[in-house]
DSSP file (Angstrom, degrees, kcal/mol; ACC not computed):
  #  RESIDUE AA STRUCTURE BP1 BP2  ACC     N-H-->O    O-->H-N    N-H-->O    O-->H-N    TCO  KAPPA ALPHA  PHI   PSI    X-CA   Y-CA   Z-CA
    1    1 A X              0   0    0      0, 0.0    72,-0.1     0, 0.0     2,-0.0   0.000 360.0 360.0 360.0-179.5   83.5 -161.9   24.9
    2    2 A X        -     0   0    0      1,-0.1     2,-0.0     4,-0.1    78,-0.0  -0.405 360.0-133.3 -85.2-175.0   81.1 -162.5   22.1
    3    3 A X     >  -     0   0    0     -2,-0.0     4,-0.8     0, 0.0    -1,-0.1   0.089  27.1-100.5-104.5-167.2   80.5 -160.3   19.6
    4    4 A X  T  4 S+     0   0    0      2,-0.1     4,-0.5     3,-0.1    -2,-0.1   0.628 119.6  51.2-108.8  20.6   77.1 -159.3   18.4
    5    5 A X  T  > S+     0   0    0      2,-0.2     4,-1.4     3,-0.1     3,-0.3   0.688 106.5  54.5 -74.8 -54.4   76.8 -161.2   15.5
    6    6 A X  H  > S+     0   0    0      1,-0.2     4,-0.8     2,-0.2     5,-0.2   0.868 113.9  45.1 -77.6 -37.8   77.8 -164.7   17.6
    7    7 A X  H  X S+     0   0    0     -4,-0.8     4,-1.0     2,-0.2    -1,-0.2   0.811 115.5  49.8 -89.6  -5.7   74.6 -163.6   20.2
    8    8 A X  H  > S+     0   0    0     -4,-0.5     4,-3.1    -3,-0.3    -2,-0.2   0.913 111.2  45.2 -33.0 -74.9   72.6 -162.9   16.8
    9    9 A X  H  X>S+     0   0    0     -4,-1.4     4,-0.9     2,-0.2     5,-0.5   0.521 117.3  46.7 -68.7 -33.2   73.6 -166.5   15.3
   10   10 A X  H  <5S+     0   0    0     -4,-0.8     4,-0.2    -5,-0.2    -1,-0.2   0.828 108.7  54.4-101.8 -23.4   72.7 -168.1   18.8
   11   11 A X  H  <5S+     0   0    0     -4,-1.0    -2,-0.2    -5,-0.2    -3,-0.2   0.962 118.7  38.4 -32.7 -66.8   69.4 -166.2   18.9
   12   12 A X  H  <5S+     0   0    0     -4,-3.1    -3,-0.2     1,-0.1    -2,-0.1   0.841 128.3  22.6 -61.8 -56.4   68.7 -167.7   15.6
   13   13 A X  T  <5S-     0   0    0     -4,-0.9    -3,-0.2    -5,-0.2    -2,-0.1   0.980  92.2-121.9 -95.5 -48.9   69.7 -170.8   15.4
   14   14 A X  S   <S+     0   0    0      1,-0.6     2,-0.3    -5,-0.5    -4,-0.1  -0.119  87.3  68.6 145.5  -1.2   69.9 -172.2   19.6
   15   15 A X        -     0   0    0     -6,-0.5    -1,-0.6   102,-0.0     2,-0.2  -0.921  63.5-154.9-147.6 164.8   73.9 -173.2   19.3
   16   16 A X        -     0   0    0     -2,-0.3     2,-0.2    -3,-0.1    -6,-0.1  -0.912   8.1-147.7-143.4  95.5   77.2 -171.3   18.9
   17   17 A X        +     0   0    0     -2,-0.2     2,-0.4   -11,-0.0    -2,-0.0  -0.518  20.6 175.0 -56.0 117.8   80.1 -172.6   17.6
   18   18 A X    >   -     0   0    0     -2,-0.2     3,-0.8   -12,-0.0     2,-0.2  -0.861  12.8-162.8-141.7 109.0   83.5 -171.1   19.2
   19   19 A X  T 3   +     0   0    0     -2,-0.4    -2,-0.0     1,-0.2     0, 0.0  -0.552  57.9   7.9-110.2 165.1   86.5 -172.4   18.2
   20   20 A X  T 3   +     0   0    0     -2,-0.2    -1,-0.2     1,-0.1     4,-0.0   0.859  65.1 147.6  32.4  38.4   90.1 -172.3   19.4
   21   21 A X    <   +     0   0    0     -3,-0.8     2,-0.2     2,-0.0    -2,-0.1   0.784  61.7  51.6 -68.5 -10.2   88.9 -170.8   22.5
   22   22 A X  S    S-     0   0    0      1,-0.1     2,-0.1     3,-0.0     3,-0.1  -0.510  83.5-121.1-104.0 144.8   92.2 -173.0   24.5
   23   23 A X     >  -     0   0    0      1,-0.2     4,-1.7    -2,-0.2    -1,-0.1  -0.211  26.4-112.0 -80.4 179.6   95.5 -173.0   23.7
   24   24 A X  H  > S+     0   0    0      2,-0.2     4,-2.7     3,-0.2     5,-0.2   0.893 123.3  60.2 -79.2 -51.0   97.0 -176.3   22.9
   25   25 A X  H  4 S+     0   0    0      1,-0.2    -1,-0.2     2,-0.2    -3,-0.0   0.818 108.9  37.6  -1.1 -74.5   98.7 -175.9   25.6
   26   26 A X  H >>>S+     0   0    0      1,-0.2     4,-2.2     2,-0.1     3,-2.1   0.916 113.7  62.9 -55.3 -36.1   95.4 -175.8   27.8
   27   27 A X  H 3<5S+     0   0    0     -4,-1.7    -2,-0.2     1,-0.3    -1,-0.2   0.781 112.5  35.2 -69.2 -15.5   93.9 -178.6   25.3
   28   28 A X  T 3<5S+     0   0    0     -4,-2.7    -1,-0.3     2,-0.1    -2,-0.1   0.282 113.6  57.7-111.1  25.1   96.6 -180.9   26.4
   29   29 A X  T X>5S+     0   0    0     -3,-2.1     3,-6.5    -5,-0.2     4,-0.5   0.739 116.1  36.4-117.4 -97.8   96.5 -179.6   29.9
   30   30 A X  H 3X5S+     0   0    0     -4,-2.2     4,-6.9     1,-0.3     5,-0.3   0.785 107.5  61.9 -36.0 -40.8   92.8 -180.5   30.0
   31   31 A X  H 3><S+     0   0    0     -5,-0.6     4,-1.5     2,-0.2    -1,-0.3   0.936 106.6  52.5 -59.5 -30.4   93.0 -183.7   28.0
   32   32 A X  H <> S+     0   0    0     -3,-6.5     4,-2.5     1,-0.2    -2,-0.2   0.974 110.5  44.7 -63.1 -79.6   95.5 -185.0   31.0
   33   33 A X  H  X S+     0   0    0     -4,-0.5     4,-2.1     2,-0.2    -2,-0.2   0.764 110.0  53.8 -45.0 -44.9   93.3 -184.3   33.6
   34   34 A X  H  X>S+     0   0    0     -4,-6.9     4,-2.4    -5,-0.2     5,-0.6   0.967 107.1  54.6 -60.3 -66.8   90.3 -185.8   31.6
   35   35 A X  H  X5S+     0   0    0     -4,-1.5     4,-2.5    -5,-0.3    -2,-0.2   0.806 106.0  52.9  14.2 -86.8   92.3 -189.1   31.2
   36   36 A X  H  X5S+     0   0    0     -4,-2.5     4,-1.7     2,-0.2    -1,-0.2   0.955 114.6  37.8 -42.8 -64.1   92.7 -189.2   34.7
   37   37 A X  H >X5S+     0   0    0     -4,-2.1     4,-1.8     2,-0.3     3,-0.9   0.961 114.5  52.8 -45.4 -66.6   89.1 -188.9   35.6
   38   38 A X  H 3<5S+     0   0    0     -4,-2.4    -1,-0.2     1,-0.3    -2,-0.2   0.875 106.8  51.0 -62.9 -27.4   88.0 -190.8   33.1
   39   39 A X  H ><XS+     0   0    0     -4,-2.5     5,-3.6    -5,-0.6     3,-1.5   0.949 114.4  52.6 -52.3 -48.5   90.4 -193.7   34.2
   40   40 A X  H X<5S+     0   0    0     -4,-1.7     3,-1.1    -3,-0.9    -2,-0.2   0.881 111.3  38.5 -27.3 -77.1   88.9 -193.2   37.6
   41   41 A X  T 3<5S+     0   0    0     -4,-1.8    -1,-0.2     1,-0.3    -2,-0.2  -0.095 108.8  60.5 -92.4  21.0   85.6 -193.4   36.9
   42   42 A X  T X 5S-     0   0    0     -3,-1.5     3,-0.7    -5,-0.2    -1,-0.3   0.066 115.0-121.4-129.3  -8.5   86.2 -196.5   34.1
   43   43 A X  T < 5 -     0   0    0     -3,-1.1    -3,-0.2     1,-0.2    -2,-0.2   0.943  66.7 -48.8  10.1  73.0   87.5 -198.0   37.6
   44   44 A X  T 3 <S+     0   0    0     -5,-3.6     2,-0.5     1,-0.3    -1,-0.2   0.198 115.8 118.7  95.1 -30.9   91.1 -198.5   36.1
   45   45 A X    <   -     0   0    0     -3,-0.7     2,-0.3    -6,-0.3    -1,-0.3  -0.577  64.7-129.5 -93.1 118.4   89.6 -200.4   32.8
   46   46 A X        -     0   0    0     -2,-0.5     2,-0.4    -3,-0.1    -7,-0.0  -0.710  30.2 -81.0 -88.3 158.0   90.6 -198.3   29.9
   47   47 A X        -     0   0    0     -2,-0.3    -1,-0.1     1,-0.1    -8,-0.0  -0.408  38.9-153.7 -61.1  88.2   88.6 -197.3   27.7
   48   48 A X        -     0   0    0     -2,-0.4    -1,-0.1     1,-0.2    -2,-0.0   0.596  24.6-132.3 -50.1 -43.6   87.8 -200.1   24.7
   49   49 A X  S    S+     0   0    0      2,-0.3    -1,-0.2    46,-0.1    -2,-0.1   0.399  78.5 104.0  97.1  -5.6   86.9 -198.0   21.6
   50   50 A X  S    S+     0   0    0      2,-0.0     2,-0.2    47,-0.0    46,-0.0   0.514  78.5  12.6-106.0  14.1   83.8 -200.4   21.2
   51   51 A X  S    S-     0   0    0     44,-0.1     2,-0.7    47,-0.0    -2,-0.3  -0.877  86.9 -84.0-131.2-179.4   81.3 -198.8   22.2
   52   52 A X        -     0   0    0     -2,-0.2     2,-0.5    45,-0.2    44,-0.2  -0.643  47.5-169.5 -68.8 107.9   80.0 -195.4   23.1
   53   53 A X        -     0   0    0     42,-1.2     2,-0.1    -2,-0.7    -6,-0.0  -0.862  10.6-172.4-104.0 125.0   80.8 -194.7   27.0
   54   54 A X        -     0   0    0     -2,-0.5     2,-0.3    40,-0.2    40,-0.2  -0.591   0.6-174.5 -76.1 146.9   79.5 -191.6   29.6
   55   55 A X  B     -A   93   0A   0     38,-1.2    38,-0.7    -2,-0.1     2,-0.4  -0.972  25.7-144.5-123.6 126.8   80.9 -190.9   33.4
   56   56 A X        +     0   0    0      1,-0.3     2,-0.2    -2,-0.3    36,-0.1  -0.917  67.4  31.4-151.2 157.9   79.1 -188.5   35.0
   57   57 A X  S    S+     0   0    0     -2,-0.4    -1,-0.3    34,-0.1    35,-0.2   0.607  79.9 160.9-103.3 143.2   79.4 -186.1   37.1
   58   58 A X    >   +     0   0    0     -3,-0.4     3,-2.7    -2,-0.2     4,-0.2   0.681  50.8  37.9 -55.4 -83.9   82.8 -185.6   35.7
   59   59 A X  G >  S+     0   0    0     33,-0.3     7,-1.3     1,-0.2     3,-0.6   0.696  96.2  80.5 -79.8  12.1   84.7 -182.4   36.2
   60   60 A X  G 3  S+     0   0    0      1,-0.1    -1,-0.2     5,-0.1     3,-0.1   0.819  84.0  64.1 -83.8  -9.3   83.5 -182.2   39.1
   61   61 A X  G <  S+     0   0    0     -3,-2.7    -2,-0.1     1,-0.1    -1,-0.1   0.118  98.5  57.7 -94.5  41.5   86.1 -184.5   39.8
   62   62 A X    <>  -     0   0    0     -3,-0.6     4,-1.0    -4,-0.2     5,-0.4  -0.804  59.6-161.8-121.3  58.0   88.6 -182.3   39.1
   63   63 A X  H  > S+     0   0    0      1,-0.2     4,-2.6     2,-0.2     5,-0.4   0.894 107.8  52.2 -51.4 -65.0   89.1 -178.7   40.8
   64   64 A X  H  > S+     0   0    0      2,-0.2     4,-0.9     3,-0.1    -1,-0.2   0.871 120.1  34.3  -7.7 -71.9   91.4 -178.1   37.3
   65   65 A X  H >4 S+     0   0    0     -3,-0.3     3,-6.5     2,-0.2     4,-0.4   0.917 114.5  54.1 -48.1 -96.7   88.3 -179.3   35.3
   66   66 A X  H 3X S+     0   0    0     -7,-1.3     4,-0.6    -4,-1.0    -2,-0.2   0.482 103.5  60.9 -42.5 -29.6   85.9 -177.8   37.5
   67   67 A X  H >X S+     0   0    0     -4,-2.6     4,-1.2    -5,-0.4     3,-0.5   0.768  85.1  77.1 -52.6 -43.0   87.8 -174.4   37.0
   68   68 A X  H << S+     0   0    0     -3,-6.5    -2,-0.2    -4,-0.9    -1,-0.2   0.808  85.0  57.2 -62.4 -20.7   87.1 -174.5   33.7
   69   69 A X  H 34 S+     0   0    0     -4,-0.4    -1,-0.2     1,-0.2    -2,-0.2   0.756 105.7  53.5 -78.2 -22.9   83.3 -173.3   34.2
   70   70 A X  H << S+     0   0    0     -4,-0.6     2,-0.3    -3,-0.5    -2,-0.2   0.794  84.6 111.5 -63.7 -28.8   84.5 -170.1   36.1
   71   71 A X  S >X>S-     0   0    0     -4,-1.2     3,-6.0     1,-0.2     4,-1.1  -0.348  74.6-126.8 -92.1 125.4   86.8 -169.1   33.1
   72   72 A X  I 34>S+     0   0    0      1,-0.3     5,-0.6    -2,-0.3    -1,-0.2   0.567 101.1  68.8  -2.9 -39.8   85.6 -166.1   31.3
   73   73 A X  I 345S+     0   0    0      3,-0.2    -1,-0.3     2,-0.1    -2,-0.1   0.652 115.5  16.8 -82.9 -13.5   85.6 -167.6   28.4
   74   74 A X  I <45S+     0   0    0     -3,-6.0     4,-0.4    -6,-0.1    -2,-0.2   0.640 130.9  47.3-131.7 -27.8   82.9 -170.0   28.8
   75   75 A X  I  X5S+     0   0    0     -4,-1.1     4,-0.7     3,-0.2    -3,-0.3   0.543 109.0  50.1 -50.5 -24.5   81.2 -168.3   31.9
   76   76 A X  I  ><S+     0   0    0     -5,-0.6     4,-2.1     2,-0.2     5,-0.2   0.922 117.4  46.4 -82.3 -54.3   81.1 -164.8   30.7
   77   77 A X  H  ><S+     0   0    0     -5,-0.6     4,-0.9     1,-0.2    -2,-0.2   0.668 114.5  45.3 -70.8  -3.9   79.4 -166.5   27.2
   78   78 A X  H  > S+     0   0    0     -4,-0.4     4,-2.9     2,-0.1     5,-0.4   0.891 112.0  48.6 -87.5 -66.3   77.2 -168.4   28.8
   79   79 A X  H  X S+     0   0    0     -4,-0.7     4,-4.1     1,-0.2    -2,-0.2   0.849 109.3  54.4 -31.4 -66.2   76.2 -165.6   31.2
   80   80 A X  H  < S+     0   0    0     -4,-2.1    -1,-0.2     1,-0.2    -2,-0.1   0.948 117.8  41.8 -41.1 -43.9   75.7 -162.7   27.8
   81   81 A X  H  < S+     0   0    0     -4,-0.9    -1,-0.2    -3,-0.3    -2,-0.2   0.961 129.3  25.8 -75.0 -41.9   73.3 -165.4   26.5
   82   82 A X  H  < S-     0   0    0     -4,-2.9    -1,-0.2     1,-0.1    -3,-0.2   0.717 101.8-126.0 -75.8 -23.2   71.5 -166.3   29.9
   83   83 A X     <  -     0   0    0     -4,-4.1     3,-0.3    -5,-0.4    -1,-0.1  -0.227  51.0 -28.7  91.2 176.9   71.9 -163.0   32.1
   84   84 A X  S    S+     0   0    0      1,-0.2     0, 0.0    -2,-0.1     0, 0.0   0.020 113.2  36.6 -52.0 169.7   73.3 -162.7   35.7
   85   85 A X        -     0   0    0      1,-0.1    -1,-0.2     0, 0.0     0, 0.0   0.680  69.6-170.3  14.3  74.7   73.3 -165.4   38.0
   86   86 A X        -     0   0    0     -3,-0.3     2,-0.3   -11,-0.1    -1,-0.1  -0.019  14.7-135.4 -27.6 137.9   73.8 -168.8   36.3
   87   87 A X        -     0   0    0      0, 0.0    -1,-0.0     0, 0.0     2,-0.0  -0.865  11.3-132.8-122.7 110.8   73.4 -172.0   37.9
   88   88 A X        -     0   0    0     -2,-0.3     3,-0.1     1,-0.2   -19,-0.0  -0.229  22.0-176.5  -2.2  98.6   75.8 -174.9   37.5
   89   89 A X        -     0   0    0      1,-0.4    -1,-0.2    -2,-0.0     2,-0.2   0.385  42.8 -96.2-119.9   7.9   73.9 -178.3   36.7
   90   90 A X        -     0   0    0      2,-0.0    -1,-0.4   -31,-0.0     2,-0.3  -0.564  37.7-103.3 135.2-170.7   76.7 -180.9   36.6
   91   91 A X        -     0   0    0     -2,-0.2     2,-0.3    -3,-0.1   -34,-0.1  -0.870  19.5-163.2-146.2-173.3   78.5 -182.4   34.1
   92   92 A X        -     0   0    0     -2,-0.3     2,-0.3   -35,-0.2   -33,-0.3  -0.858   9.2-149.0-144.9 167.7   79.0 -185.6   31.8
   93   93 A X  B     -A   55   0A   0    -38,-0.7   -38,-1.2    -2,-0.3     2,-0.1  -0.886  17.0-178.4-156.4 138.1   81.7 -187.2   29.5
   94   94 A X        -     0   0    0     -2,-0.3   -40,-0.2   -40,-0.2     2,-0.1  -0.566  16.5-161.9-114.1-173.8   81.3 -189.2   26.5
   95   95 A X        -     0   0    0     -2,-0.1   -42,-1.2   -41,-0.0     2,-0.1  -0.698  26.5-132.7-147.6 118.5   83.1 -191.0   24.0
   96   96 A X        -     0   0    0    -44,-0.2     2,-0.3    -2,-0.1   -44,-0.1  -0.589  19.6-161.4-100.8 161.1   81.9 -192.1   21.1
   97   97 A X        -     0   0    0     -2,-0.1   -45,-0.2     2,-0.1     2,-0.1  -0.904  69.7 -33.8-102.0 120.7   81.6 -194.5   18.9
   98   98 A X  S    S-     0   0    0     -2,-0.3     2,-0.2   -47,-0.1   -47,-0.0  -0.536 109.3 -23.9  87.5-171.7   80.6 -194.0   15.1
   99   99 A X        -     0   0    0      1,-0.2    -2,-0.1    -2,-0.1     3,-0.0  -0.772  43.4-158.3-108.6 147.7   77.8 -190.7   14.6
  100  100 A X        -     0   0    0     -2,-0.2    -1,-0.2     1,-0.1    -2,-0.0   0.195  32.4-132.1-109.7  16.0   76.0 -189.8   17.1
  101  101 A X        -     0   0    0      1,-0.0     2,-0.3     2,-0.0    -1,-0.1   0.392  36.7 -77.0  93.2 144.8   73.3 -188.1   14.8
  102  102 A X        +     0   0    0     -3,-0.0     2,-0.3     2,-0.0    -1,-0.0  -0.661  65.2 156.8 -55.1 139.0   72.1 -184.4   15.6
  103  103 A X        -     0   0    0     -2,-0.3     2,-0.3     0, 0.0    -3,-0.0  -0.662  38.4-127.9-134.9 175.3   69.3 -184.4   18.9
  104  104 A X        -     0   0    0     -2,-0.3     2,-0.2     0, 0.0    -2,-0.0  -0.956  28.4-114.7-131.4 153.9   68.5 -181.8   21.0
  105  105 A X        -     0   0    0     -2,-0.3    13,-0.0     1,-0.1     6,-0.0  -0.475   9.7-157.9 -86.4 154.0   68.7 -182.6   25.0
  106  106 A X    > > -     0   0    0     -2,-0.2     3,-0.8     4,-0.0     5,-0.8   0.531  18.1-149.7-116.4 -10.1   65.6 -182.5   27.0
  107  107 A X  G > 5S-     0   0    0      1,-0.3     3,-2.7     2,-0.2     4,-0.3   0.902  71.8 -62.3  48.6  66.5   67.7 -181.8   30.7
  108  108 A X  G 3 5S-     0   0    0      1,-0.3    -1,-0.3     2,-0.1    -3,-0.0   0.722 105.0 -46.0  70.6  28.7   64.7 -183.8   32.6
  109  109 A X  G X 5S+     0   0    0     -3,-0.8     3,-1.8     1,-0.1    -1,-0.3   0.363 105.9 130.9  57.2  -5.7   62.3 -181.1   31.5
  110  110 A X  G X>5 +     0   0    0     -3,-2.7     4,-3.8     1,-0.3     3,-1.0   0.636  61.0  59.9  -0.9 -57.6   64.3 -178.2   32.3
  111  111 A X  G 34<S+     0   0    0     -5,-0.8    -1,-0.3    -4,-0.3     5,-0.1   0.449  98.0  65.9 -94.9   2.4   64.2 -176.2   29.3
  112  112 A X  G <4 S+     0   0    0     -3,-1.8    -1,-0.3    -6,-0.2    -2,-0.2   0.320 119.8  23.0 -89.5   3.7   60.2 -176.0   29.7
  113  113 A X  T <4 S+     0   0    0     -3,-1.0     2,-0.3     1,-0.7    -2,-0.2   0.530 135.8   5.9-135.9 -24.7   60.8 -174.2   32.7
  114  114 A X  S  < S-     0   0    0     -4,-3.8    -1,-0.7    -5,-0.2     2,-0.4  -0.919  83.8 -97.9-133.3 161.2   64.1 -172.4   32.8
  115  115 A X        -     0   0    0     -2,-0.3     2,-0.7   -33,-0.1    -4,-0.1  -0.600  33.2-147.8-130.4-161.7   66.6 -172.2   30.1
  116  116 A X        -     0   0    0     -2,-0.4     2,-0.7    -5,-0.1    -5,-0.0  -0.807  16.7-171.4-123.1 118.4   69.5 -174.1   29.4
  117  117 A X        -     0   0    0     -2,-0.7     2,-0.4  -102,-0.0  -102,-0.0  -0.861  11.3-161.1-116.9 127.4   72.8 -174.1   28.0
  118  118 A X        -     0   0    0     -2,-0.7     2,-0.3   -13,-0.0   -13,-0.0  -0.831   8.1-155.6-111.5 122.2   75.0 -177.1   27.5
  119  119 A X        -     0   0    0     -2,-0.4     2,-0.4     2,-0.0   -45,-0.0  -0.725   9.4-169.8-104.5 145.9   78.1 -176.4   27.1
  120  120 A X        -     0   0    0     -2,-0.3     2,-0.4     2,-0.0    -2,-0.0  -0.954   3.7-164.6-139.4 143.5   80.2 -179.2   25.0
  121  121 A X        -     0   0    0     -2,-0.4     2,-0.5     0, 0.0    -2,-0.0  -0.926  10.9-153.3-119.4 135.8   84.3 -179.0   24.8
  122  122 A X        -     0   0    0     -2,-0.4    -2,-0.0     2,-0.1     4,-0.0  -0.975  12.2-172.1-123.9 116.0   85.6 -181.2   22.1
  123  123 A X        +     0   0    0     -2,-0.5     2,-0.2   -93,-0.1     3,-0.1   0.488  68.4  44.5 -91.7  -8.9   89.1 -182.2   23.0
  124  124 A X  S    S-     0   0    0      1,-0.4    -2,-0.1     0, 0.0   -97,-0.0  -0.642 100.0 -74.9-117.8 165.4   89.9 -184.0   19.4
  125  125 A X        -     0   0    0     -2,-0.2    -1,-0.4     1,-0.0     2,-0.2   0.021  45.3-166.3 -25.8 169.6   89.2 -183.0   15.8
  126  126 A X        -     0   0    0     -3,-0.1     2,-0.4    -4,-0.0    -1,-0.0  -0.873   2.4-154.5-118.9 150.4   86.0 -183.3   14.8
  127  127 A X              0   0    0     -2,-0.2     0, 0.0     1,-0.1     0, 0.0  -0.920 360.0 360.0-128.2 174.0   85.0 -183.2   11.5
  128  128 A X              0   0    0     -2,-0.4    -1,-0.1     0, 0.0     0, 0.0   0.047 360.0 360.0 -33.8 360.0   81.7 -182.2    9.5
């Protein structure tokens, strides 16, 4: 689980960095199954690479996927940072093109009343 230094560091700043939490194994597990979806929900038209595209809800079409919010590893850290009884608010998937610039999400007003953690899997490199 995290440590206390990582709920320190999310205290502080609002985001948490956790890396290699998936094997590759899982990362190419998961990467299939997005694929699929996202082929799904592209109806058939793969993906172009020229601009940025979202599907959502996404892993919820997926039990695989959709498993992945249960797992300890991202439910137990969401849970230390939020407390007991979490609620599930859907999900998205992008790809981008080009930088998408730091923002912060506004969830519909959400985070003025309850708060909110968005959780982001990044299935490629990323770099700096």
């Amino acid at each position: 689980m995290l440590t206390p230094g990582q709920i320190a560091h999310y205290e502080t700043f609002g985001f948490l960095v956790l890396r290699g939490v998936f094997s590759a194994a899982e990362v190419s597990s998961i990467q299939g199954d997005f694929d699929e979806v996202w082929n799904e929900a592209a109806g058939g038209q793969p993906w172009s690479g020229d601009r940025t595209e979202t599907h959502q809800p996404f892993v919820e079409r997926r039990t695989t996927l959709t498993k992945l919010a249960e797992d300890d590893r991202i439910y137990g850290a969401v849970e230390q940072l939020l407390g007991p009884n979490i609620v599930w608010g859907g999900s998205a998937a992008a790809r981008y093109v080009g930088d998408s610039g730091w923002h912060a999400d506004d969830f519909d007003g959400l985070m003025e009343t309850y708060p909110v953690i968005k959780v982001v899997t990044y299935l490629e490199p990323v770099d700096k």
